[in-house]
C-alpha positions, 0 to 999 in steps of 0.5 A: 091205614097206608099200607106203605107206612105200615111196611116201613114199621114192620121193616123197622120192628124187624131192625130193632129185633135183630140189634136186640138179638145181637146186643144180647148174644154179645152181653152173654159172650162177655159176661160168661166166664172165660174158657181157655182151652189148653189144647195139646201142642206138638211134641218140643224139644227142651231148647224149644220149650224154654223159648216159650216160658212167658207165652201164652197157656195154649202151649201147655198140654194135656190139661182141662180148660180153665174158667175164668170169673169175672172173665178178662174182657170184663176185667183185664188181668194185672201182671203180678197176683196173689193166688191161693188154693180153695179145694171143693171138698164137701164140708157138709159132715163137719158142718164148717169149711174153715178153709173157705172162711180162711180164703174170705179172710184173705180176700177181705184183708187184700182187697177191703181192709186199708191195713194191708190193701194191695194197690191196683197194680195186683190182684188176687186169684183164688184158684179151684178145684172142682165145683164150688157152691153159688153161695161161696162163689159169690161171696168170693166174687163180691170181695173183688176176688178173681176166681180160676176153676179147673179139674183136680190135678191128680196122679194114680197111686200118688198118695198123700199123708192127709186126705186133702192134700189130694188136691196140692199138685193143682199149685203146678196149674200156677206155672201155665197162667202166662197172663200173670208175670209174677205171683205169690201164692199163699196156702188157705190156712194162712193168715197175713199180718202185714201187706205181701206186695213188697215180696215182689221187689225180691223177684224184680231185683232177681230178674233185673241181675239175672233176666234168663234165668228161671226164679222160684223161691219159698221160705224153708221148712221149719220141721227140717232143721238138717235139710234145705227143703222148702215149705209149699205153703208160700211160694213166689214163681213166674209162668213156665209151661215148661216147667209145668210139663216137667213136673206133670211128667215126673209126678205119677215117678213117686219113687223118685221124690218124697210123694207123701208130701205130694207137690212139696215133695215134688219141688223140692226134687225138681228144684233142689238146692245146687241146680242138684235136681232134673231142673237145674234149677235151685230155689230160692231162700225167702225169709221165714218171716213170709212163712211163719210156721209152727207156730204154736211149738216157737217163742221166737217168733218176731210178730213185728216182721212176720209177713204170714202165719202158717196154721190152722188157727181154728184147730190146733191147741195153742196158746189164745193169744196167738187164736185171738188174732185169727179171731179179731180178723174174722169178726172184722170180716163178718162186721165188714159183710154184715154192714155192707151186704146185710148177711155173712158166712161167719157164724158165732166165734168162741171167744177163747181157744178152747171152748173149740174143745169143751164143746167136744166134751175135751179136757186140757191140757190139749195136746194135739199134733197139726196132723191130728187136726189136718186130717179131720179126725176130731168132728166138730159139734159146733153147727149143732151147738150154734158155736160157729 
């Protein structure tokens, strides 16, 4: 063999060896999740911080880095997103994460199902605390969802009325992602009747009056017929790592807000009505048809207009007409999931509300408060019995 061609072909080999090293280190660069470090800024006055309430995430501090999945090279972000709040917490002792069900649902409603499909000018995110398992991460991921990990945002002896509502001060993580210009987020116990992309054109409007100023808005809280206090369930806000500072540094000062309502409690203080609180600011009064609560104790509920309603549908002792809506959305997910994946996260769905408590050995009528419910008191049999 010429020992000149064999020379060529081993430069060649080589060549072709280096370009396979080089695609496979971009492929893996591109396809990992993104990481963005916030790493600590210098120290800003208030006039300079407010110049850089539409900048980018590096301006904030003292946070862990966010993971992005899929990453923006891969799927660039659209400027306006529905975003929701799924918390790691392990179900295993209940056997069933309603709230994960609950976030799927959404998922399908907004990225699958025609009724109310966002157009390609939103997105929905979904945001975590902590480690989520493979199985519901990629569930999320086959929807089309866009999934935002991040450590919990907790404060020592910041205690709140329900065990999980630990994890609600990670809501402020929304006021540091830049890339976003506007969002909606939505609590995992909602359940969306009509399409909330028109909500935006009440922030265009605001803004298009107003351009300087800082908008937050939520509808109020139901409870609170006295009061002007907001419900966290529902809110509409732009970035501002400004505010994000603010709010991280007056969060571990319970004294000063309601702490038992935790990020609620907070928002109200900071963004009370009159520009009264440490903000200046006052939120903005949304109709409560964007955030229908209580909805198990109202008869005047208008379902024709009602964008979003707020309860936990699989828990709470109410009427069966209203757990039939919850209900037909789920089988719609599991039909959806099991037609185009061959499998599904839903289980088998009673039929009517209360064979939720017969399984449990309960007897009506079935009075029960939301808080009962919320803070898992009442242990589910229904994996054991194949209910759900």
């Amino acid at each position: 063999m010429n020992m000149k061609n064999l020379g060529v072909r081993s430069q060649r080999r080589v060549v072709v060896i280096f370009i396979a090293i080089i695609f496979s280190i971009g492929l893996y660069v591109y396809s990992r999740p993104t990481v963005i470090e916030i790493s600590p800024s210098m120290k800003l006055n208030d006039i300079e911080m407010k110049r850089v309430v539409h900048s980018n995430p590096y301006t904030c501090s003292g946070v862990s880095p966010f993971k992005i999945f899929p990453p923006p090279g891969i799927r660039p972000f659209k400027s306006k997103a529905i975003v929701s709040l799924l918390s790691s917490e392990d179900d295993g002792q209940y056997g069933v994460d309603f709230y994960f069900l609950n976030t799927l649902l959404m998922a399908y409603k907004l990225l699958i199902n025609e009724r109310i499909q966002l157009s390609n000018q939103v997105e929905l995110a979904v945001l975590i605390t902590g480690k989520l398992s493979k199985l519901k991460r990629d569930a999320l991921l086959a929807l089309g969802v866009r999934l935002i990990q991040f450590e919990p945002l907790t404060f020592k002896d910041v205690v709140g009325q329900v065990h999980r509502w630990k994890h609600c001060f990670a809501k402020f993580y929304m006021f540091q992602m830049s890339w976003f210009q506007q969002m909606i987020f939505f609590d995992t116990d909602v359940i969306l009747l009509k399409s909330p992309e028109p909500m935006f054109d009440i922030m265009d409007e605001f803004k298009s009056n107003r351009t300087n100023d800082y908008f937050i808005g939520a509808a109020k809280q139901h409870w609170n017929k006295n009061g002007d206090a907001l419900n966290g369930g529902m809110l509409m806000l732009e970035p501002s790592c400004y505010h994000f500072q603010k709010l991280v540094d007056l969060a571990p000062k319970k004294d000063l807000y309601d702490s038992k309502t935790m990020e609620q409690g907070l928002l109200n203080y900071y963004f009370k009505k009159g520009g009264a609180g440490p903000s200046g600011i006052e939120w903005q009064t949304l109709p409560a048809t964007y955030n229908t609560q209580q909805v198990y104790e109202r008869k005047d509920i208008d379902f024709e207009n009602v964008v979003a309603l707020h309860e936990k549908f699989w828990a709470v002792g109410m009427d069966n007409d209203i757990y039939s809506v919850w209900r037909k959305e789920i089988l719609e997910l599991k039909e959806f999931q099991i037609n185009t994946f061959g499998d599904t996260n839903v289980g088998n769905v009673p039929e009517f509300q209360k064979d939720f408590f017969d399984v449990v050995g309960l007897k009506p009528p079935y009075q029960f408060s939301w808080m009962f419910f919320s803070n898992y008191q009442l242990c589910f049999s229904m994996v054991r019995s194949q209910q759900i």
